[in-house]
N, C-alpha and C positions, 0 to 999 in steps of 0.2 A: 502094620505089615500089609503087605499087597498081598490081592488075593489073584488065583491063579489065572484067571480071566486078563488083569491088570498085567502082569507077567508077562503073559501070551502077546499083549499087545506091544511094551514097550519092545520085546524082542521083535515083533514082529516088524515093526517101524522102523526099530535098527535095523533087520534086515533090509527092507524095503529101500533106507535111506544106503547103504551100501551096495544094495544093487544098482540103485538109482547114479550113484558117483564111479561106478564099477564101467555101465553101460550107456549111460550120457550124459557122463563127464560133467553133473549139474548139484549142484550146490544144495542143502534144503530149502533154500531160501527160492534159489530158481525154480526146484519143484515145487514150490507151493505156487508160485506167480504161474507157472503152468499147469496146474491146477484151477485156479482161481480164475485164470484166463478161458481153461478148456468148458468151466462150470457156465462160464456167461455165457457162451457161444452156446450150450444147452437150451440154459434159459431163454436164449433169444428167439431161439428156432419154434419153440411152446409159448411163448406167451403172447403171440399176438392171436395166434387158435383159442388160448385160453378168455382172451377180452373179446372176442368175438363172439363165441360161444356163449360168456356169460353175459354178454350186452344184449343177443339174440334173447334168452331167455327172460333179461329183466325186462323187456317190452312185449312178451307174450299175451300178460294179464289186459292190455290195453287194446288187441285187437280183435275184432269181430269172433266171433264164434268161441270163443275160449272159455264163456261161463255156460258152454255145453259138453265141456270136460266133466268126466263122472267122479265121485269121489276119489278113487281107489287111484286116476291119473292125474287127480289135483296133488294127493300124497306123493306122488313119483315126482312131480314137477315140483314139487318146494324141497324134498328131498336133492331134486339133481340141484337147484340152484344153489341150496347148499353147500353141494359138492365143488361146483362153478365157482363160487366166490371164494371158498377155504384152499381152492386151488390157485386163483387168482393170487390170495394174500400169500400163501406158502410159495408161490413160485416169484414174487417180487420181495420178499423177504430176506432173500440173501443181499440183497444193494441196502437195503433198511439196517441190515447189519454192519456192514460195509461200512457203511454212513458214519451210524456209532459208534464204530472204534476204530473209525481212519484215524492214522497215525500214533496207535497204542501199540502197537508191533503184537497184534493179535491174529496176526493173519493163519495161521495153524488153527488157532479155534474157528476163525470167519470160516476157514475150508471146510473144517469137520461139521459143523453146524449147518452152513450150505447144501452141503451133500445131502443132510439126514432133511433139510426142508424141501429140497428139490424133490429125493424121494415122497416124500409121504404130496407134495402137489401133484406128481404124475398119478399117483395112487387116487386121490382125487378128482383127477381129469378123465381119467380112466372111467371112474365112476358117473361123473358126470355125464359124458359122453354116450356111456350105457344108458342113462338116466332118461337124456335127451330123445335116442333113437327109441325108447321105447314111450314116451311121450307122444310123440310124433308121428308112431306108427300106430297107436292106438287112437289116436284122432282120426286118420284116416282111413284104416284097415283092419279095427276091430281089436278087440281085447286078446285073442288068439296069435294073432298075428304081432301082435305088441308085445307078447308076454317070449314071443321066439326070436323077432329081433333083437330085444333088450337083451337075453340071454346068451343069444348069438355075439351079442357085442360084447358083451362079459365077460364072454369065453376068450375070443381072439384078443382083448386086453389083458387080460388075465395070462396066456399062453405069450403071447409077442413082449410084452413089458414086463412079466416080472417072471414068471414059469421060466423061460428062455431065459431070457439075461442070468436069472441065479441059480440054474440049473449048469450054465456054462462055466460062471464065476466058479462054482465048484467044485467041475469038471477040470477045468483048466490050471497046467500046473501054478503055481506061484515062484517068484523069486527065491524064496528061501528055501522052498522044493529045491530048485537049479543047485542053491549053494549049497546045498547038505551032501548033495549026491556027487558035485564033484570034490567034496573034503573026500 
């Protein structure tokens, strides 16, 4: 038996997919290809930030002054690299996917799967980024200072990428809002 969660969603889809055919005139099949299409264009716009950032990072160890990094910023930098590279793999991940099960007509799972890896790399980049700036600013400007940008950066990723965006998403009516209210 489905549980009410499981419920929630197929209706939920069915609404979605009937708004979708209601208001552009598009097939599920076409929503998913614009989907899938709208996902890469995400991807594409992050992931060259992303290999830069983590190329930036993997040749840090190599130049001058870097094993005058104190403990506590040597932890922050294999931490952000961490973050850099698991961002890396989570945001080329959806083409990995792509890859293995082109032509299994899985492309509903490739989308939903996509999505949840896209998110959880910006989630990652996010962190790395914070990672980085306080790396960076504690090499040159003191643990003080390091400990406010990194926070600083935190904060504005934290608010612009996820606080916003799913504060909005939940703000904002849905499809199936629309359809209920004008039954």
């Amino acid at each position: 038996m489905a549980s009410p969660t499981d419920t929630d969603r197929t209706e939920s889809g069915a609404d979605d997919a009937a708004w979708n055919r209601a208001q552009r005139d598009e097939t599920q099949t076409q929503r998913l290809d614009r989907n899938w299409n709208s996902l890469l264009q995400e991807l594409r716009v992050v992931q060259t930030g992303v290999q830069i950032l983590t190329g930036f990072l993997l040749t840090l160890p190599f130049h001058d002054g870097f094993e005058e990094l104190g403990g506590a910023l040597r932890v922050v930098y294999l931490v952000t690299v961490s973050c850099a590279v698991g961002a890396a793999i989570l945001l080329a991940a959806p083409v990995a996917l792509h890859r293995a099960l082109f032509r299994q007509h899985q492309l509903a799972m490739v989308v939903n799967q996509a999505h949840y890896m896209a998110f959880a790399g910006l989630a990652l980049l996010g962190l790395a980024l914070s990672g980085a700036v306080t790396v960076v600013f504690g090499a040159t400007a003191g643990p003080v200072a390091s400990v406010i940008a990194g926070v600083c950066t935190l904060l504005a990723f934290s608010v612009a990428w996820l606080i916003l965006p799913l504060w909005l998403r939940a703000a904002t009516e849905s499809p199936e809002d629309d359809a209920s209210r004008s039954r």
